[in-house]
C-alpha positions as CSV (number, residue, x, y, z in Angstrom):
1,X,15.7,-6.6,91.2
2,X,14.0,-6.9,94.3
3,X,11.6,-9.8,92.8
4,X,14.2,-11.7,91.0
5,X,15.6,-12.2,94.3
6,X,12.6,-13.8,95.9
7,X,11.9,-15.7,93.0
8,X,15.2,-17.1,92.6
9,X,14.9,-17.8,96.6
10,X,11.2,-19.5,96.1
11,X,12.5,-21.4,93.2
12,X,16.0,-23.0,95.5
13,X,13.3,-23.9,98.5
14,X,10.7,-26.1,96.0
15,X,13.6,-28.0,94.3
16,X,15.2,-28.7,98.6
17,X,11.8,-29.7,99.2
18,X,11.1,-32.1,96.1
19,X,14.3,-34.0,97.3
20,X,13.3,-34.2,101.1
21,X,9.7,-34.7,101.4
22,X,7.9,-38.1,100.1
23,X,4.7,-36.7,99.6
24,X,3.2,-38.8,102.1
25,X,2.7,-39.1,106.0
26,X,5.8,-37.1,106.5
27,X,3.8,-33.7,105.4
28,X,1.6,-34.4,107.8
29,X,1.9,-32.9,111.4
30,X,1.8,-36.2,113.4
31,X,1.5,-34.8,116.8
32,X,-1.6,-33.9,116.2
33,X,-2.2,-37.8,116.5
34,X,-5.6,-37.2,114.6
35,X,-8.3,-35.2,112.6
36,X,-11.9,-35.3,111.2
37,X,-13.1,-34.3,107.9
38,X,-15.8,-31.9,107.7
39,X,-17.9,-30.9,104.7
40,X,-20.9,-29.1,104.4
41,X,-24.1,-30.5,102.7
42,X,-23.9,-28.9,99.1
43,X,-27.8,-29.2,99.1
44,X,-28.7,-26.3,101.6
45,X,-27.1,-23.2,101.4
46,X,-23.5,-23.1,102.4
47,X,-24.0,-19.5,104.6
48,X,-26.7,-18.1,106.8
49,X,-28.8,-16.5,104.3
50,X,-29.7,-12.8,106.2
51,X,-32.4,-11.6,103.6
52,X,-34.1,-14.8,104.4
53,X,-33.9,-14.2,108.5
54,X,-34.9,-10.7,107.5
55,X,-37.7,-11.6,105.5
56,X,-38.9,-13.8,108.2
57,X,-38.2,-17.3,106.3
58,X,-36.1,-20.3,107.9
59,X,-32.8,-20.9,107.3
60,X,-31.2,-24.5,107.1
61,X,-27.6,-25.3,107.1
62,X,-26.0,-28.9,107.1
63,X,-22.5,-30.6,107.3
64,X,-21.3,-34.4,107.4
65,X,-18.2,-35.2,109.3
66,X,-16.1,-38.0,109.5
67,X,-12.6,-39.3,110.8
68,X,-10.1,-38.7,108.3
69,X,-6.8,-39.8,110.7
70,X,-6.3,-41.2,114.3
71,X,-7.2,-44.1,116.5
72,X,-10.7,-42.3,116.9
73,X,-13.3,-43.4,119.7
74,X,-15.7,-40.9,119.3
75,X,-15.8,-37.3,118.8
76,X,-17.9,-34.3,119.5
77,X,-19.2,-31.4,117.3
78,X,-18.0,-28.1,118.7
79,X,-19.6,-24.4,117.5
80,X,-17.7,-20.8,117.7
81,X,-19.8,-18.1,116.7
82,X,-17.8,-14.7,115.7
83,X,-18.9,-11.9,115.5
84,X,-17.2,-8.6,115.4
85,X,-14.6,-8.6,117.8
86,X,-16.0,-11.1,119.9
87,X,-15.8,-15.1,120.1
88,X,-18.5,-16.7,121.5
89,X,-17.9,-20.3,122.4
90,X,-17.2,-23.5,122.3
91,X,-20.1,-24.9,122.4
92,X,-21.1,-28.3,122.1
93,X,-23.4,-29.3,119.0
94,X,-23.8,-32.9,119.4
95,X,-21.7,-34.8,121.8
96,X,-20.5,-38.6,121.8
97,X,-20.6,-39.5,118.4
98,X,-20.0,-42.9,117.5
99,X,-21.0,-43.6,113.5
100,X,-19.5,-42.1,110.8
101,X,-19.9,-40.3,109.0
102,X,-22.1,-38.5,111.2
103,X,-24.7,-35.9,109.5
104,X,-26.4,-32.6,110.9
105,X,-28.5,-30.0,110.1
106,X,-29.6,-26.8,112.0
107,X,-32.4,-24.7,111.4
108,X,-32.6,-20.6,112.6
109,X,-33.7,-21.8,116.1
110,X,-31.3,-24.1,116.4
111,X,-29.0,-21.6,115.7
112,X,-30.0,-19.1,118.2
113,X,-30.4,-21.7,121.3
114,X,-26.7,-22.9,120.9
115,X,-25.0,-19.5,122.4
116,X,-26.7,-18.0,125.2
117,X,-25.1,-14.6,123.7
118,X,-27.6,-14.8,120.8
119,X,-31.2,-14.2,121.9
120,X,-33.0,-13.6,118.4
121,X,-32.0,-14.3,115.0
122,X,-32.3,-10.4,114.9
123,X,-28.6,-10.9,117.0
124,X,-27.4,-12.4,113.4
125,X,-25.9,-9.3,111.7
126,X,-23.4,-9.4,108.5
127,X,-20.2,-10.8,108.9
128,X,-20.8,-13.0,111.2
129,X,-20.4,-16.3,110.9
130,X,-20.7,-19.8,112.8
131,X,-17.1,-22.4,112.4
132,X,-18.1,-25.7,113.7
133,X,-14.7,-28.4,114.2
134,X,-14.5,-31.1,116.3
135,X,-13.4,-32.3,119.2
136,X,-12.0,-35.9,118.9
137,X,-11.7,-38.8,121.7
138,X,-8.7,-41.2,121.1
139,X,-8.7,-45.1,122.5
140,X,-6.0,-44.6,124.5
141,X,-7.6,-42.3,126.3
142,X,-6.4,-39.3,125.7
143,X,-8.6,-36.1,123.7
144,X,-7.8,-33.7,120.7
145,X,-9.1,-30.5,120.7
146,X,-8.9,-29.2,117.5
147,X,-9.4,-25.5,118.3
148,X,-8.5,-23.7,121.5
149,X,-11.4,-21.9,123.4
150,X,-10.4,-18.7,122.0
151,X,-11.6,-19.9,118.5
152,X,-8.0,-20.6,117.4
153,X,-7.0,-23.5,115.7
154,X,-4.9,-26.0,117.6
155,X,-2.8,-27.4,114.9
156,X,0.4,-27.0,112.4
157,X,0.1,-25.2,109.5
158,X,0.6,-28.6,107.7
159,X,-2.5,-30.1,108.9
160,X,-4.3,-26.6,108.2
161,X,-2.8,-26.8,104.7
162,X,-3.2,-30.6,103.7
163,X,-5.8,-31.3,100.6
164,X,-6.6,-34.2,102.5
165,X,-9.2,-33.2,104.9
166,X,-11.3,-30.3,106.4
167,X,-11.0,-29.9,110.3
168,X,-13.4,-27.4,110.1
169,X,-16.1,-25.3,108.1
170,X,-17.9,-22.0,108.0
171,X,-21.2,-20.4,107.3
172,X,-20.9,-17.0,106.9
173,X,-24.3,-14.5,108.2
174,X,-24.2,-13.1,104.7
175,X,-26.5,-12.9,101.2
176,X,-27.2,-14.6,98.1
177,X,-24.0,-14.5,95.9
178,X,-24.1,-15.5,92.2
179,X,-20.7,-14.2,90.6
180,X,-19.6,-17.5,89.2
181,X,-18.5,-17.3,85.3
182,X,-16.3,-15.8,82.7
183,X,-15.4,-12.3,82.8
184,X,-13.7,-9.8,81.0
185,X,-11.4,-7.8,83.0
186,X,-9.4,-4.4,82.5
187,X,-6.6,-3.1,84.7
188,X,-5.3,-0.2,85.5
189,X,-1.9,0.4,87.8
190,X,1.2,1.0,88.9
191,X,4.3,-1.3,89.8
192,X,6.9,-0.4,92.1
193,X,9.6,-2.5,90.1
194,X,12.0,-1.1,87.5
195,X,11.6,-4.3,84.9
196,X,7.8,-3.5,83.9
197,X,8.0,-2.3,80.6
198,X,3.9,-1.4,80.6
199,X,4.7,1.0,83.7
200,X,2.0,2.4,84.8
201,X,-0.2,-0.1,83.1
202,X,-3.0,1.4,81.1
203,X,-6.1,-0.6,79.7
204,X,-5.0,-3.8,79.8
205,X,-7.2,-6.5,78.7
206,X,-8.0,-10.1,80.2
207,X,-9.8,-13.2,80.7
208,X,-10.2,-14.9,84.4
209,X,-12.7,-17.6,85.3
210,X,-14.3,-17.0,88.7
211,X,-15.7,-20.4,90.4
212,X,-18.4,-20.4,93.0
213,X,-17.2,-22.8,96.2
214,X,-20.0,-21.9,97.9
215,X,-21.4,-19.6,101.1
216,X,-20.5,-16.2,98.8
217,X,-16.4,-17.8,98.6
218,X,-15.1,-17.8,94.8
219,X,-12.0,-19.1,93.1
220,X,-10.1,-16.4,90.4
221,X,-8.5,-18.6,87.8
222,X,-5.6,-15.8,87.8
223,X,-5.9,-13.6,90.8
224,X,-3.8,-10.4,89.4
225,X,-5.6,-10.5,85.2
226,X,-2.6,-11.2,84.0
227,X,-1.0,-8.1,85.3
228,X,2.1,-10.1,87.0
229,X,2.5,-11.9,83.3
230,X,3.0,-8.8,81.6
231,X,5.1,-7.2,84.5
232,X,7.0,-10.1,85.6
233,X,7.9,-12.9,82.8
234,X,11.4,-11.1,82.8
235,X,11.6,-13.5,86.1
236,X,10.3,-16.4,84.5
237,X,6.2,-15.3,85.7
238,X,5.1,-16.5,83.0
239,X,2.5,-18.5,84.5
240,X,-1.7,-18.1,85.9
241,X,-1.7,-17.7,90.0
242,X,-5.5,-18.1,91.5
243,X,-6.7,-15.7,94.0
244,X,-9.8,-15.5,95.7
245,X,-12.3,-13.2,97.1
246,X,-15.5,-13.7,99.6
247,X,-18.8,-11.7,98.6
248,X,-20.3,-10.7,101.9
249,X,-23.9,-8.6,100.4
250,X,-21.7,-6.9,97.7
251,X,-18.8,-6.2,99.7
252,X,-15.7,-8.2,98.3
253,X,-12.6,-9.0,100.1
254,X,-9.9,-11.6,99.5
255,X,-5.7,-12.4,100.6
256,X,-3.4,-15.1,98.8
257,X,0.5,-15.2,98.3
258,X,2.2,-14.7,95.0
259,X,5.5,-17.2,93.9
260,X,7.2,-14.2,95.2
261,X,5.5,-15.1,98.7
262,X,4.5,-11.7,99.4
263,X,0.6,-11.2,100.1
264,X,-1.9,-9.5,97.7
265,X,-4.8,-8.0,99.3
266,X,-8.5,-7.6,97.3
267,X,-11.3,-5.5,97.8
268,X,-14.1,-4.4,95.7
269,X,-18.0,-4.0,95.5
270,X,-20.4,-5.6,93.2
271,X,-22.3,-2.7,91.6
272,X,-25.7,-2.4,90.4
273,X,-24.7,-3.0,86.3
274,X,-23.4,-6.5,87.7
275,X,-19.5,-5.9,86.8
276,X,-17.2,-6.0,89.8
277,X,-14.9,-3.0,90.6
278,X,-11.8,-5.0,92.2
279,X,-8.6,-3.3,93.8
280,X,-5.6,-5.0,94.6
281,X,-2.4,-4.5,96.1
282,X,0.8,-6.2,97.0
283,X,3.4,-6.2,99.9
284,X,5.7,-4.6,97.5
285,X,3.4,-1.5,96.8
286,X,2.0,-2.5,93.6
287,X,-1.7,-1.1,92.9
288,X,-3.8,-2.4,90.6
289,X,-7.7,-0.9,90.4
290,X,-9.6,-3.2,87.7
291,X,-13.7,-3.7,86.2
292,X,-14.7,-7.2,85.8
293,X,-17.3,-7.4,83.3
294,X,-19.5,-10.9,82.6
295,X,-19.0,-12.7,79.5
């Protein structure tokens, strides 16, 4: 019963919010006053390709931004570099800019010279990555910071949410990553709720799409396989939720919320016959441990 609940409770909060919200400015976070929109260039690589920097071959990334809301004067490009535990920035990638949109690219070198914590692109290890944002100068004056020198972002969750713009981008220190396509999938697992009728699930059989957005990030068409359509259409789940997973050199990881709003976590590994061994699990304490296999 526990899900019917939050279904029922998901279900009362869309229909309150269908009545109040105009689907316009008012699901914006005005105090923010303004914002840029950031994409990266889709003909370089959209990460910091490591075999290349190990292989001894330049790396080029490149982004355009523009001014997507605000009275804006001018802005400036700002760079945090993560890695590990550690935040290193902001730093300033190209101040006082004027004409938009405004585009960049950056080569290895580049790279290195913008944190004095980096000395050689040997510093560049897995899992880190670069976030570049902006910082934006109003004509009244006043000045946006978009993030907070801590590498946080300085927003609502409205504004971090809205389809409408990027504030900010990442290039993940990672590898080449081709898992787009069709794929076959077959679950195996356990649900902690009493309506599943296929409890423990044994062999179950189904068909996701998995889409490429670029720097090893991918799109599931249905993030669970169907697994929460055969467990859950008792509560009226009856319907495809994506999901999502980032390939960082074989190692996958990925979070999204279900209708129920409870968080699934995903890890897996891409192994060496080219299927994907993906585990999953819920807030609930459902387990699911499934093989993706190319079509």
């Amino acid at each position: 019963m526990k899900k019917i609940k939050y279904f029922i409770i998901i279900l009362i909060a869309f229909s309150m919010f269908s009545c109040t919200s105009d689907g316009g400015t008012s699901v914006i976070d005005l105090r923010v006053g303004a914002v840029s929109n950031i994409e990266k260039d889709t003909n370089l690589d959209g990460f910091i390709n490591l075999l290349a920097l190990e292989a001894g071959n330049d790396v080029q990334i490149g982004f355009t931004i523009n001014v997507a809301q605000g009275d804006v004067r001018s802005l400036d490009v700002v760079g945090f570099y993560f890695s590990g535990n550690n935040v290193y920035g902001p730093v300033t990638i190209k101040s006082g800019v004027t004409s938009f949109p405004y585009t960049q690219t950056l080569n290895q070198n580049e790279l290195v010279a913008l944190f004095d914590e980096l000395n050689t692109i040997n510093d560049m290890v897995v899992s880190d990555k670069l976030l570049v944002t902006s910082k934006l100068y109003l004509n009244d004056g006043t000045f946006i910071n978009l993030f907070n020198d801590n590498g946080t972002r300085n927003y609502g969750g409205d504004v971090n949410s809205s389809v409408q713009y990027t504030t900010n981008i990442t290039f993940p220190v990672s590898c080449p990553s081709n898992l787009a396509g069709t794929y076959s999938v077959v679950s195996n697992g356990t649900s902690t709720d009493g309506a599943p009728v296929n409890n423990p699930l044994v062999n179950f059989h189904y068909t996701v799409v998995v889409t490429d957005n670029g720097g090893g990030s991918y799109t599931i068409s249905d993030g669970v396989a169907g697994v929460y359509i055969d467990w859950y259409s008792v509560y009226g789940y009856t319907f495809e939720t994506e999901g999502n997973f980032t390939d960082v050199c074989n190692s996958l990881s990925g979070e999204w919320k279900d209708l129920f709003t409870c968080t699934i976590n995903l890890t897996g590994t891409v192994n060496s016959d080219s299927t994907l061994s993906i585990h999953w699990e819920n807030c609930f304490g459902d387990v699911v441990d499934a093989v993706y296999t190319r079509q």
